[in-house]
N, C-alpha and C positions, 0 to 999 in steps of 0.2 A: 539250256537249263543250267543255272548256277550249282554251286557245289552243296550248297543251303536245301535244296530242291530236290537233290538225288539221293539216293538212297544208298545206306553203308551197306557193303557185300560182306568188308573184312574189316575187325577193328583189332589193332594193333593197341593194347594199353604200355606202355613202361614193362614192354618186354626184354629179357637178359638172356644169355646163356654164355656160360662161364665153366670150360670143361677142365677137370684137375678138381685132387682130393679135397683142396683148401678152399671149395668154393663157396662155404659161406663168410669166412674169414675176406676175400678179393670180391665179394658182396657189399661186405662193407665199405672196403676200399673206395670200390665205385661210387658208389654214396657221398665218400668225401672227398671225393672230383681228382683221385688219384689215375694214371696215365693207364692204358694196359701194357705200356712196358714197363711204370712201375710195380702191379701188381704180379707180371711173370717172375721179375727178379728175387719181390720179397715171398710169393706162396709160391712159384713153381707152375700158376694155374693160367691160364690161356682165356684172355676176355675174347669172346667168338661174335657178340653181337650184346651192347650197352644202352641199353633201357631204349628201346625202339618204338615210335607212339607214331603212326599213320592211320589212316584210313582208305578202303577200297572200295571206291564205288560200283555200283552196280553194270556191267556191261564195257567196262572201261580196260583197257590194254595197260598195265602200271609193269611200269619197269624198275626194275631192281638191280641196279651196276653199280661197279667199282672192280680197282684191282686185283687181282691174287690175293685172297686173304685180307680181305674187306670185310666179310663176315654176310656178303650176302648170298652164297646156297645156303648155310648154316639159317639163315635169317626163311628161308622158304621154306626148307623143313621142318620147318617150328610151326608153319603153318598149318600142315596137317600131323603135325607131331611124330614124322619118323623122327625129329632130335626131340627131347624134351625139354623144354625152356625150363632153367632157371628161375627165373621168377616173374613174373607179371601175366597181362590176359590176353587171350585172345576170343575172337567173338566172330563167329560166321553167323550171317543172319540174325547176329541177336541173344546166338547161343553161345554161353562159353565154353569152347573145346578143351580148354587147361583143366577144365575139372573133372570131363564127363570119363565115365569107365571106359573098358575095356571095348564092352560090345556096344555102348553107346556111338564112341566112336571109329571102330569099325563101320557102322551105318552111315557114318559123316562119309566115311574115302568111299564106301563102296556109291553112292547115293549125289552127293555133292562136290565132291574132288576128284580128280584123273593128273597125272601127271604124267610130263614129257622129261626124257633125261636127255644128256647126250650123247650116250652110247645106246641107241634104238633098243638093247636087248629083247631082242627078236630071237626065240627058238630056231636054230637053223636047221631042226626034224620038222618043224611045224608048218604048213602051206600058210602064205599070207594070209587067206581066210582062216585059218587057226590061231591064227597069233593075233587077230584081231578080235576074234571072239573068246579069248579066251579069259579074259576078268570075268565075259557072261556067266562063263561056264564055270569059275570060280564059285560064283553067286549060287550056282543051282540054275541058272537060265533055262526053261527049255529048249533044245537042238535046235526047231526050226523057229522059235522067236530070236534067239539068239543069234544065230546065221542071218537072219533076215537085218537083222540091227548092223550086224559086220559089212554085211553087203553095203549098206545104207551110207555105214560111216567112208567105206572103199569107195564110193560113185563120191562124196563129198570132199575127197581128199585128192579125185582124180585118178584114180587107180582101178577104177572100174575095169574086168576082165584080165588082172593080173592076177585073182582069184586064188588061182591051183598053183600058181609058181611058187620058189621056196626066196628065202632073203638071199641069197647068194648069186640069183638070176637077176636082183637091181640092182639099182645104184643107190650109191648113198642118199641124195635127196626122196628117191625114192619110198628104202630103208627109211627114212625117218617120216616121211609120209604115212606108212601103218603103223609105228607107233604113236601117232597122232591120231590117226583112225580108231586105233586102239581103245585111246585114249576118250576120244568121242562115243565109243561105242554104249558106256554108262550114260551117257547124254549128262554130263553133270552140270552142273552151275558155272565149277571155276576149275578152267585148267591153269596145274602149275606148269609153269617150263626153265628149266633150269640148262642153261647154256646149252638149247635144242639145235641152235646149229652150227656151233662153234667146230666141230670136227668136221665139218663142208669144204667143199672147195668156196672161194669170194662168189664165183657165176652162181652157181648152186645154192649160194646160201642167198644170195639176191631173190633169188625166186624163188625157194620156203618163204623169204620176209614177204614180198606179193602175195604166195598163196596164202599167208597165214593172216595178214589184212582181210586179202577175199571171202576168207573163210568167217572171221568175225563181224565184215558189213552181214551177212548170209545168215549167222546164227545170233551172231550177238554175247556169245559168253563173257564172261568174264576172266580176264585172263592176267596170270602174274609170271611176269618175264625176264629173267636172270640174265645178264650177261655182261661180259666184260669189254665190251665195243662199243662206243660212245656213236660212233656212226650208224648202227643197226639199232640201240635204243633211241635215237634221236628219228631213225626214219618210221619206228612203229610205234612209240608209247605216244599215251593219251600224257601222261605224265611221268616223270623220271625222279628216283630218287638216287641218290648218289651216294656213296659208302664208302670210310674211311677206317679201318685199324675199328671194324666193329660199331661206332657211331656213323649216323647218319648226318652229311653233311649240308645237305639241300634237298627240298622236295617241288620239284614243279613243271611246268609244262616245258616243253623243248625251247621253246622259244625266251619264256624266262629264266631256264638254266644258260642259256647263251648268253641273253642280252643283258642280264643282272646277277649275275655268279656272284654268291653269298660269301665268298671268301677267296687269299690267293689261292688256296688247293684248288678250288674248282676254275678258278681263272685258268690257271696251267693248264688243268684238263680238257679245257674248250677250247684255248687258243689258237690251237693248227684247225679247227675246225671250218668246213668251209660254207659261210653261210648261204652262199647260191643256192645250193644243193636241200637246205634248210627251212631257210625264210619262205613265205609265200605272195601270192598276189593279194593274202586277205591284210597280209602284217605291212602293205608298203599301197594299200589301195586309196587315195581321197576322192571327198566326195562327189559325186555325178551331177553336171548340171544337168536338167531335161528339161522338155516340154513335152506339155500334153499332143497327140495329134491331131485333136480336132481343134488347136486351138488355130487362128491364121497365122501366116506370116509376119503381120506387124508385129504380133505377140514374141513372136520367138529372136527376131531382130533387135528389139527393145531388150529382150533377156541378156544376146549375147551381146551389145551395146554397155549395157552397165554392168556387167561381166567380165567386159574385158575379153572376151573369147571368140575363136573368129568358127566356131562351129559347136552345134548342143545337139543332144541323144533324145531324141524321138522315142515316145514310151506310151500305150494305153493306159485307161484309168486302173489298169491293174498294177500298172509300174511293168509291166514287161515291155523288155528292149525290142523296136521294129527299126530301126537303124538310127542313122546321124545326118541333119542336114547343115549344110556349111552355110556362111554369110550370103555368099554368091548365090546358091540357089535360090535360098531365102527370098532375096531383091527379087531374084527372078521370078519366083510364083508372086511377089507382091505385086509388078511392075504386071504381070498377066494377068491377074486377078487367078491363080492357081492355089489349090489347097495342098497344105505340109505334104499333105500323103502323094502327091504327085512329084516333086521335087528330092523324095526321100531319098538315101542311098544306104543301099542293104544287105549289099554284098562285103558286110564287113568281119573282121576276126573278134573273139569273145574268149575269155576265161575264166575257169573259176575263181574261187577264193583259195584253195587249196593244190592250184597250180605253183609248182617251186619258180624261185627263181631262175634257175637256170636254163628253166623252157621259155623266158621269157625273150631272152637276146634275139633271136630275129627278128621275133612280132616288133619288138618298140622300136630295132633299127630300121625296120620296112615300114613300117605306118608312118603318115603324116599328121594323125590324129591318137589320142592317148586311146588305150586298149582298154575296152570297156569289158565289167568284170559281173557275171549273170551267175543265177544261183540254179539250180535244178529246173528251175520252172521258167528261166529265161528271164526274172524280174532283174529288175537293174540295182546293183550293190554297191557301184564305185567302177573308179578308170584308176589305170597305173599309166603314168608319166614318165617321161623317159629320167627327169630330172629325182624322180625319188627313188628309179631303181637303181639311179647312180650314186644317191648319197647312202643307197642300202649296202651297195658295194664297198662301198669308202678302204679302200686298203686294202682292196682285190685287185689290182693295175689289171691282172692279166681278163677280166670279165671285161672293163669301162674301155681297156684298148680295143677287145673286143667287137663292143657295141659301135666303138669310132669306126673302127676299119670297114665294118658291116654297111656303115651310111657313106662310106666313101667308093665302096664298088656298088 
């Protein structure tokens, strides 16, 4: 589905916030394309975040990074208005939150927004099940709806039968596990998460970033995700925006913040970046020759004849993949009068599209034939060749030495 097709969750108009006494004066400033170190010098006022215009689609993981003082927590909390913007709009579903009151939006956090911080703040009186339920019971929840909803969110977060314990009997990842359960327990629309695992250990925070994918193929929310780690926005977001001194310097998928960085800032930012780890089987796949099975052997020998290719990927009329037959077979069922499906060979490797690079290096050094690349249903989508995942590497030595050494033992 294109971006035409989907639906806005969050819209971000020519949003500001600009904290210090002089902020309509360094308003102006702004306006007339003044620096935010020149507006600190002449009001004294701090640009926090400079006329911000995105959109959030619906079910989509958007990431929000940059350095220290970028201006993107300040840029999240605007979202549900713990900071209150300066000036411009915001729009969840359609509504704009910059105007509505008090108890209007109180309804918004309590109903359609939950956030994650990252310090779990977790009562350490309170039994994980308390601290889990306990927005409910902000709400007026009653006890056993409530409890039930906690439970629900604890088995979805993996924490099932950690119940009665207190925050001080887990571990960190743990800890930040209930306040995500928490978090879920309002069932909202959009979680925020504001640098949710940056107080982790690297292992620990690996596997929040797993379970917090899991959890989103699972539910599907809509999720807006802070951080100042270019490697953990790059392994989770649907799309990344990047943030500089308050403005927003690029917005876009992982792939075209790497391969098409909009300026030097973001060049620098990506260049230790490793794309193995990155890229996938879908960004370096072409196209699949095949044949039908029930077609004969003349059929398929004439394909890879004018082809140029000394073997093609056998597929039913639905395009799903039932193996590859080589040249040689080929003759062979011709020369026997034998049909495709006898001659097949089908004990072959498969990938997806969303296989990284770097799980690639055996399979292309072991195979004799390019690795063919299936979608959920086994239909056929394309091969990866050993020659495109070396020009993907181009200026990896240590990958392409790699893949040589692999075909040499």
């Amino acid at each position: 589905m294109n971006s035409e097709e989907r639906k806005i969750k969050i819209k971000i108009n020519n949003v500001s916030k600009i904290f210090g006494k002089n902020a309509k004066k360094a308003s102006q400033m702004l306006e007339k394309g003044k620096t935010k170190r020149d507006i600190l010098k002449e009001t004294g006022a701090t640009v926090g975040v400079n006329r911000a215009n995105f959109d959030v689609y619906d079910g989509e993981i958007f990431v929000i990074m940059g350095l220290s003082g970028s201006g993107k927590s300040t840029l999240v909390r605007m979202l549900n208005r713990l900071i209150e913007p300066t000036s411009g709009e915001i729009y969840i579903d359609g509504d704009m939150i910059t105007n509505m009151s008090k108890d209007q939006l109180r309804e918004v956090r309590r109903k359609k927004i939950s956030m994650v911080f990252q310090n779990f703040a977790l009562f350490p009186h309170r039994t994980i099940l308390e601290n889990t339920e306990y927005g409910l019971e902000l709400q007026g929840v009653e006890k056993e709806v409530r409890k039930q909803k906690a439970m629900d969110s604890l088995k979805l977060v993996g924490l099932e039968g950690f119940e009665d314990q207190f925050p001080n009997q887990l571990s960190g990842g743990m800890q930040q596990r209930v306040g995500l359960a928490r978090a879920l327990a309002n069932d909202p629309d959009i979680l925020l998460m504001d640098e949710a695992f940056s107080a982790l250990d690297p292992l620990i925070r690996k596997d929040m970033q797993d379970e917090l994918l899991d959890l989103h193929s699972s539910v599907g929310k809509t999720i807006v995700f802070i951080t100042h780690d270019l490697d953990e926005a790059l392994r989770i977001g649907d799309r990344i925006v990047l943030m500089k001194d308050g403005n927003i310097v690029q917005i876009g998928s992982p792939e075209e913040i790497l391969m098409n960085p909009s300026n030097e800032y973001v060049e620098r930012f990506v260049e230790d970046v490793d794309l193995s780890k990155v890229l996938t089987a879908g960004n370096i796949m072409k196209r699949a020759e095949t044949v039908q099975i029930d077609k004969g052997p003349r059929v398929a020998l004439t394909l890879m004849k004018n082809l140029g290719i000394s073997s093609i990927y056998a597929v039913d009329k639905q395009n799903r993949l039932l193996g590859v037959i080589s040249a040689e077979e080929a003759q062979r069922a011709k020369e026997n009068q034998l049909a495709l499906k006898n001659v097949i060979q089908q004990n072959m490797k498969t990938i997806h599209q969303d296989t990284v690079l770097t799980d690639l290096f055996d399979l292309v050094s072991e195979s004799n034939i390019p690795i063919a690349v299936v979608d959920d249903k086994n239909r056929m989508k394309g091969i990866v060749v050993k020659g495109a995942l070396i020009g993907a590497l181009a200026g990896n030595d240590q990958y392409i030495n790699l893949i040589h050494t692999q075909e040499v033992n």
